[in-house]
C-alpha positions in Angstrom: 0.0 0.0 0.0 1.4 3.6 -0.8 1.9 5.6 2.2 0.8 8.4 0.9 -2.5 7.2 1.1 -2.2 6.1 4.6 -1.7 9.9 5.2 -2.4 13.0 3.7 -0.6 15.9 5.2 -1.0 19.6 2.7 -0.9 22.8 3.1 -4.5 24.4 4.3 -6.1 26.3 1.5 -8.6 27.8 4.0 -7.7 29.0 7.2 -9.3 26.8 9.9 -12.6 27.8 11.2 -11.5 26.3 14.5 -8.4 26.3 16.6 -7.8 23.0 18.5 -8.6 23.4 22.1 -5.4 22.4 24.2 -7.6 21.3 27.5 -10.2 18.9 26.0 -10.1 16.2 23.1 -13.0 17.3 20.8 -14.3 14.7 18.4 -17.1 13.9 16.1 -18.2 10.8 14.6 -19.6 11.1 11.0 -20.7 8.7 8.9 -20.1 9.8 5.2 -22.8 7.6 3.4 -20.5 7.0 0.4 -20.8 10.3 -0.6 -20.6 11.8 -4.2 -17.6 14.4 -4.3 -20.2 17.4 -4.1 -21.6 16.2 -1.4 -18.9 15.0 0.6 -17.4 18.6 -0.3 -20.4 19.8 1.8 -19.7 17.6 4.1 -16.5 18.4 5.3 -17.7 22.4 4.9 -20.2 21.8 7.7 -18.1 19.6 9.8 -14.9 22.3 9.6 -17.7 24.8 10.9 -18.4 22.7 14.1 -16.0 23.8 17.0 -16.1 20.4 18.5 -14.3 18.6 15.6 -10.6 19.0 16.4 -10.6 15.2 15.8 -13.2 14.1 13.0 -14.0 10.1 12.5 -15.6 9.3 9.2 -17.3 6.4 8.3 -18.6 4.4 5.6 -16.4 6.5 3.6 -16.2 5.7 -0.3 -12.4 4.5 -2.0 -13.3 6.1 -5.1 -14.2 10.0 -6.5 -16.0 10.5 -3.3 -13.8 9.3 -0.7 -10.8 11.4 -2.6 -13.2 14.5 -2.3 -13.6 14.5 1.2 -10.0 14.1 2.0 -8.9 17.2 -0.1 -12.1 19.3 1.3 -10.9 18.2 4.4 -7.5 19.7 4.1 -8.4 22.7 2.1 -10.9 23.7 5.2 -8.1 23.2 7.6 -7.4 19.6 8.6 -3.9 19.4 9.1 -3.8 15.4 9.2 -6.2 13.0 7.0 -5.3 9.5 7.7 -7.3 7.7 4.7 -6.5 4.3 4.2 -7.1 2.9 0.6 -8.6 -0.9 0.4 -6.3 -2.8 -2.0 -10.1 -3.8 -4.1 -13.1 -1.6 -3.7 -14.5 -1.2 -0.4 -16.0 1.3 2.1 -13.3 2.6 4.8 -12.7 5.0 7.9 -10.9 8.3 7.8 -9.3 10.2 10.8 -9.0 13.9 10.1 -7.0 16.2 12.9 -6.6 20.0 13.2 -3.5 19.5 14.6 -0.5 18.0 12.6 0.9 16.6 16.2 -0.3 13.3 14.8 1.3 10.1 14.3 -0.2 6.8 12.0 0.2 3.9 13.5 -0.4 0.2 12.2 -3.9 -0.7 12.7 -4.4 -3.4 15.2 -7.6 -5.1 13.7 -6.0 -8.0 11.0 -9.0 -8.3 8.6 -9.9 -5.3 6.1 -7.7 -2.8 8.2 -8.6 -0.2 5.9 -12.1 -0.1 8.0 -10.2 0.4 11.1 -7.6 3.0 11.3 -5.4 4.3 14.7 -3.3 7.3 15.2 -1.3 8.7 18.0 -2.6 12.1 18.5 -1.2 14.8 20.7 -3.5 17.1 22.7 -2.2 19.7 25.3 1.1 18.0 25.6 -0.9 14.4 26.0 -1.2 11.7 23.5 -4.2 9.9 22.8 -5.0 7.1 21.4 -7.7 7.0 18.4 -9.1 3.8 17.0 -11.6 4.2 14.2 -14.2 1.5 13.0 -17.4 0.6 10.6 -18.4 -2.4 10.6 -19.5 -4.3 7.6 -23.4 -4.4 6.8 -24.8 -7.6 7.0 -24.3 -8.2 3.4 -26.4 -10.0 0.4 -28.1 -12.8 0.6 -25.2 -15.7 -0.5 -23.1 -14.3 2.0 -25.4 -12.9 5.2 -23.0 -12.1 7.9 -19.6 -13.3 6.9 -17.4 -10.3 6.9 -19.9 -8.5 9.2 -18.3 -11.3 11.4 -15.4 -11.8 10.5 -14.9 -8.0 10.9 -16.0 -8.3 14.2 -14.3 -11.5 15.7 -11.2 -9.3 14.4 -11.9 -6.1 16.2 -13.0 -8.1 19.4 -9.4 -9.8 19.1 -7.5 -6.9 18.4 -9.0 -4.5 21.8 -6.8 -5.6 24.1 -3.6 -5.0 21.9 -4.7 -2.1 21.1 -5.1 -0.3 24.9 -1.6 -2.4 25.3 -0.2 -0.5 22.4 -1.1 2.9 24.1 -0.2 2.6 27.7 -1.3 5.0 30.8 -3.3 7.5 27.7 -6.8 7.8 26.7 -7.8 5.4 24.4 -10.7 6.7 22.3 -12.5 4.1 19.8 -15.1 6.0 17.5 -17.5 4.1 14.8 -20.2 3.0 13.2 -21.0 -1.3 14.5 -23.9 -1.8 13.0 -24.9 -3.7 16.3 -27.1 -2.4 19.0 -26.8 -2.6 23.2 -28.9 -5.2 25.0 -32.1 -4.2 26.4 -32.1 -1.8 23.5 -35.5 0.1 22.8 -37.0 -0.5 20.9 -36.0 -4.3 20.1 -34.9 -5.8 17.2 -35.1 -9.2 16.8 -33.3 -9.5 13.6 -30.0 -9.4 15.8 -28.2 -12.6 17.1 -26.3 -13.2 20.4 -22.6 -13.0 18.5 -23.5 -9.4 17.7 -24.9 -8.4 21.3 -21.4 -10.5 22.1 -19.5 -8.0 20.5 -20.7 -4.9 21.7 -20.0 -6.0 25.1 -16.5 -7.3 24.3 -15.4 -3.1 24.3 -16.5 -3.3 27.9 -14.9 -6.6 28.4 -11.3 -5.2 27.1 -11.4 -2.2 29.6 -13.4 0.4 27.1 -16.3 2.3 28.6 -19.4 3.4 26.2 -19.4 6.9 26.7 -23.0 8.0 26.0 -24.1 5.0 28.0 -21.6 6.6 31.2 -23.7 10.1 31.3 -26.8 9.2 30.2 -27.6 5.6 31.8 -30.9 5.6 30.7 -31.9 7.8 27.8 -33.5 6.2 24.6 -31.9 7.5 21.7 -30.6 6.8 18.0 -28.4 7.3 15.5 -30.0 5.8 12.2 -33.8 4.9 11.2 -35.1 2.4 8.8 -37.5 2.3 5.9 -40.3 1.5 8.8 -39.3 4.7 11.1 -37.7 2.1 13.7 -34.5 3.7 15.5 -30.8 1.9 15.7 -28.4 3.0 17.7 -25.8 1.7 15.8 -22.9 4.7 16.4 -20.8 4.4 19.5 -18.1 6.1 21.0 -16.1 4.4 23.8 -13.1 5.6 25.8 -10.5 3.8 27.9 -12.6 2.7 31.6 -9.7 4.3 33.3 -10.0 7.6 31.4 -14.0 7.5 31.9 -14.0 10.0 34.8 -13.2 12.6 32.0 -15.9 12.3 30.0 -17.7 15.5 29.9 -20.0 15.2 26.8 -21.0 12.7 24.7 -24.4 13.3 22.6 -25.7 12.5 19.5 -26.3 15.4 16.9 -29.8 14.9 14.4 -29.5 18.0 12.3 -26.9 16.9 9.5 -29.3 13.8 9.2 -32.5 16.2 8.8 -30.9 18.2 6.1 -29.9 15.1 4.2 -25.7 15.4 4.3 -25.9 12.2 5.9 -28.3 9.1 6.8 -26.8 8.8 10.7 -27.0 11.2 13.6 -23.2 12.7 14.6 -22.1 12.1 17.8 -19.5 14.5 19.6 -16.9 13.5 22.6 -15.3 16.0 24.9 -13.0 14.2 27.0 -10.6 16.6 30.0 -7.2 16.4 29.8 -5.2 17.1 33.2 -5.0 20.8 34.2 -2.4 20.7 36.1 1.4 19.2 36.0 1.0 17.3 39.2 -2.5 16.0 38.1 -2.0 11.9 37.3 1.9 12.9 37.1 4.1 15.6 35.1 2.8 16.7 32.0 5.4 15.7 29.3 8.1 17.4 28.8 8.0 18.8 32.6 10.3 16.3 34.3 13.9 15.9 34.9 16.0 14.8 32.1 
């Protein structure tokens, strides 16, 4: 695979709308609904606009015209870093976009179709973070119901514990799109099997902590509808358990779905950062030599 698809770093066209915020990781979760160029161009136009996006997670992205046209509207409008993996054969994948160009690729830890699952070392206030993104195969056609939805899956669940391994003592932030729902969901949906209730709870099993599910316990909400009107809340954002104390936001966003830039609700994360050098230790760079 070319590096230079792994990572697209250019010089900014547009000025950023935003400055990063040095206290707080801000991210969104996007999914791009493979995209055509002019829309995906709008796309990253509203998404630049949003303060909260220092760290944007796309999903469901396109490897073709539109993928491409989201990456350069993404770094025209200010993204300093675009990690876009390109599947070898044509296939949907995740892009990471950052503000900041203190931002570091690093090899994704999920084996099968990695090009759906994309991590980066990203540096916040002096602190790194680790970022993790994912989107899940559909269920697929008919002659092959399920198998890389699972396969993706059993990969992912496999690959959790490396991955918090891989970024000791930090956040650890994994952002995506499942395509599985929580058990006890509302409403229900029968048309999902125990191996996929198994995997959401794997996160929590590997030391990750859903972060809408930490501040809102027991709020019914979702983040894609069917034909019938019935709600999914297939979108999740988890962070590190140890790191969970920090979460100070995490919603779900409808109005880029009711305008029609995408078919899923966005989901923000604002996670603290220490204030202070003897908060959880020095802040890098603090100690002695």
């Amino acid at each position: 695979m070319n590096p230079a698809s792994e990572q697209l770093s250019l010089l900014a066209i547009d000025e950023p709308a935003h400055q990063p915020a040095t206290d707080a990781v801000r991210l969104l979760l996007f999914n791009a609904q493979h995209a055509s160029p002019d829309r995906s161009r709008r796309q990253a136009a509203w998404i630049a606009g949003r303060e909260g996006a220092d760290i944007a997670v796309f999903t469901e992205v396109s490897s073709t015209q539109g993928g491409d046209a989201l990456v350069t509207a993404l770094t025209e409008r200010g993204y300093a870093a675009v990690i876009a993996p390109q599947p070898s054969t044509p296939d949907y994948r995740t892009v990471i976009a950052c503000r900041t160009s203190a931002v570091r690729t690093v090899p994704s830890p999920v084996t099968v179709t990695p090009h759906r699952a994309p991590a980066a070392r990203v540096t916040v206030g002096g602190y790194d973070i680790g970022v993790l993104g994912l989107y899940v195969p559909s269920r697929g056609p008919k002659d092959q119901r399920n198998v890389a939805k699972r396969a993706f899956q059993e990969a992912v669940t496999e690959s959790l514990p490396r991955l918090l391994a891989a970024f000791p003592d930090m956040p650890v932030i994994v952002a995506g799109d499942l395509n599985v729902i929580e058990r006890g969901h509302q409403p229900p949906h029968k048309v999902f099997g125990d191996w996929e209730y198994d995997f959401y709870d794997s996160f929590q099993a590997a030391g990750l902590t859903d972060a809408f599910r930490h501040l809102h316990p027991d709020e019914v909400t979702h983040s894609w509808f069917g034909r019938s009107g019935n709600g999914f809340r297939f979108d999740h954002l988890f962070v590190s358990t140890p790191h969970a104390e920090r979460i100070l936001a995490c919603d779900y966003h409808q109005e880029a779905r009711e305008v029609g830039l995408t078919d899923h609700a966005v989901m923000t994360l604002r996670l603290g950062l220490p204030s202070t050098t003897g908060e959880q230790g020095e802040a890098p760079g603090t100690g002695a030599g």
